[in-house]
C-alpha positions in Angstrom: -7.1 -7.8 18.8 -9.7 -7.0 16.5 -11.6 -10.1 15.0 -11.0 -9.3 11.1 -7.4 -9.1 9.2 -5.8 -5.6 8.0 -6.7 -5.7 4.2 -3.6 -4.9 2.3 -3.0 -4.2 -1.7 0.6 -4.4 -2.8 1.1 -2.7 -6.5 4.9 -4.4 -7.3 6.4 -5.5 -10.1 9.7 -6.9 -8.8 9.3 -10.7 -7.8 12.5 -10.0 -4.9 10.1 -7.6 -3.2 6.7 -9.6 -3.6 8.9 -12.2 -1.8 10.1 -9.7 0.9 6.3 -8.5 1.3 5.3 -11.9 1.5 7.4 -13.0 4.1 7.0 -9.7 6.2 2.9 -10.1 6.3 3.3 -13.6 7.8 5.6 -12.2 10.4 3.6 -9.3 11.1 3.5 -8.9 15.6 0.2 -9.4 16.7 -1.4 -8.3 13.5 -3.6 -10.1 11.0 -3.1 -9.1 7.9 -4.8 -10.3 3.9 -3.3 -8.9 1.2 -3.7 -8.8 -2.5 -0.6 -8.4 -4.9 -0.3 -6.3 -8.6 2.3 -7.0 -10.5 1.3 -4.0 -13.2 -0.1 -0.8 -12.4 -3.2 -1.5 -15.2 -4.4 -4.4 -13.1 -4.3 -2.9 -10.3 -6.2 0.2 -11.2 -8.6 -2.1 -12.6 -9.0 -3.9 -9.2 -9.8 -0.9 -7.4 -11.9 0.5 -9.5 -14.3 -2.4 -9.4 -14.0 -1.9 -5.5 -16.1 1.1 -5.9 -18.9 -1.1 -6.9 -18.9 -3.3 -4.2 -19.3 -0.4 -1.9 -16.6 0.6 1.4 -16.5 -2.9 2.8 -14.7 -4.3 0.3 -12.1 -1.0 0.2 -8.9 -2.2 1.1 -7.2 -0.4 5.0 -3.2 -0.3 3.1 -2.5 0.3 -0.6 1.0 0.0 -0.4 2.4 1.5 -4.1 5.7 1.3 -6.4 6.1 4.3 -8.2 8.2 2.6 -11.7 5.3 0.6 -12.9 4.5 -0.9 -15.9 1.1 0.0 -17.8 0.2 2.5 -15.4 2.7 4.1 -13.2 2.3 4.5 -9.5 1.5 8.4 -9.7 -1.2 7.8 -12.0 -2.5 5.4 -9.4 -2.3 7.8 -6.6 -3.9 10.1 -8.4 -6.6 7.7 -9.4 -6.8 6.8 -5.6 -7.3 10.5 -4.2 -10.0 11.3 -6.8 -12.2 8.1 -6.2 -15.2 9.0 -3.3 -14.7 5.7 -1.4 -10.2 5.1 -1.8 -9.7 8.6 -1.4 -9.5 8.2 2.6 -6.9 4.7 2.3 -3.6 4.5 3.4 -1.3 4.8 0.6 2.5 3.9 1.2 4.9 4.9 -1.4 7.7 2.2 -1.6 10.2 3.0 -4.4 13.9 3.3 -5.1 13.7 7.0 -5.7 14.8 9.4 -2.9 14.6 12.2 -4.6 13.1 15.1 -2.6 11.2 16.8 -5.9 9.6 12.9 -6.3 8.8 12.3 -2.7 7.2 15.9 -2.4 5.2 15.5 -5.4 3.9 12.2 -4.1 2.9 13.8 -0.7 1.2 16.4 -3.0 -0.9 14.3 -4.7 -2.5 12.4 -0.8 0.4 9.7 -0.3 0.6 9.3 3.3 4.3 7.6 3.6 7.1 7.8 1.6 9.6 4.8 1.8 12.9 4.8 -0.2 14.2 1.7 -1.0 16.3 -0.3 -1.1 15.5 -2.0 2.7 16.9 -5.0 4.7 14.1 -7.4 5.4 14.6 -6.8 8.9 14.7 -3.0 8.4 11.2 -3.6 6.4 9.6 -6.1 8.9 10.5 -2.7 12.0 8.9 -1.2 9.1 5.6 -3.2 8.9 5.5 -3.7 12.4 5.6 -0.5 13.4 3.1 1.0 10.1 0.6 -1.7 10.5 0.5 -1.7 14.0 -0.7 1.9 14.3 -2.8 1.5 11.4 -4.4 -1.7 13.1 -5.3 0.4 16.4 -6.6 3.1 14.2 -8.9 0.8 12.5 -10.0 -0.8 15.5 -11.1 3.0 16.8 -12.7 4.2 13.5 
């Protein structure tokens, strides 16, 4: 196991799944995991854009990303993301209630690397988070 937590940023603006997140993280198998949670797509920009300052060790491993946000939607985000030198390599998860193919290829388009349509069970999410952090855990440990 490696000997520092999976840094995680959650941009979300619906309280049910903050709670679901929440819960999820602190069930996580055999992962450690920190995360940070936006509930507006302004703040969270903000956040990550003062990341760049402090340089790649403070660059979260997940951004995990709603889509319908307010301020500043979840595309503009992404895009944000892909363009920045030091976020443009993170892990971005789409989570949103959209399933629409056009939306989900656009996303992909633009450097998302998952795509998860909502709405989940928390159990289906924790397989989920288990199974996405997990590899993304091992990956970090090798990188």
């Amino acid at each position: 196991m490696l000997n520092r937590s999976l840094e995680v940023v959650v941009v979300e603006d619906e309280l049910l799944d903050i709670q679901m997140y929440k819960r999820a993280f602190a069930n996580l198998e055999e992962i450690s995991c920190s995360s940070k949670f936006f509930s507006d797509g302004e703040r969270a920009q903000s956040y990550l854009a003062g990341l760049e300052a402090e340089g790649p060790d403070a660059i979260p491993d997940v951004i995990l990303l709603d889509l319908n946000m307010p301020k500043v939607n979840g595309k503009d985000i992404l895009k944000f993301i892909k363009t920045s030198e030091l976020l443009r390599n993170r892990i971005v998860v789409i989570v949103s209630s959209s399933d629409d193919e056009e939306e989900m290829r656009l996303c992909y388009e633009l450097g998302a690397n998952a795509y998860i349509p909502r709405p989940l069970t928390r159990e289906k999410l924790q397989e989920l988070f288990n199974r996405l952090f997990g590899l993304i855990y091992h990956h970090v440990a090798i990188v």
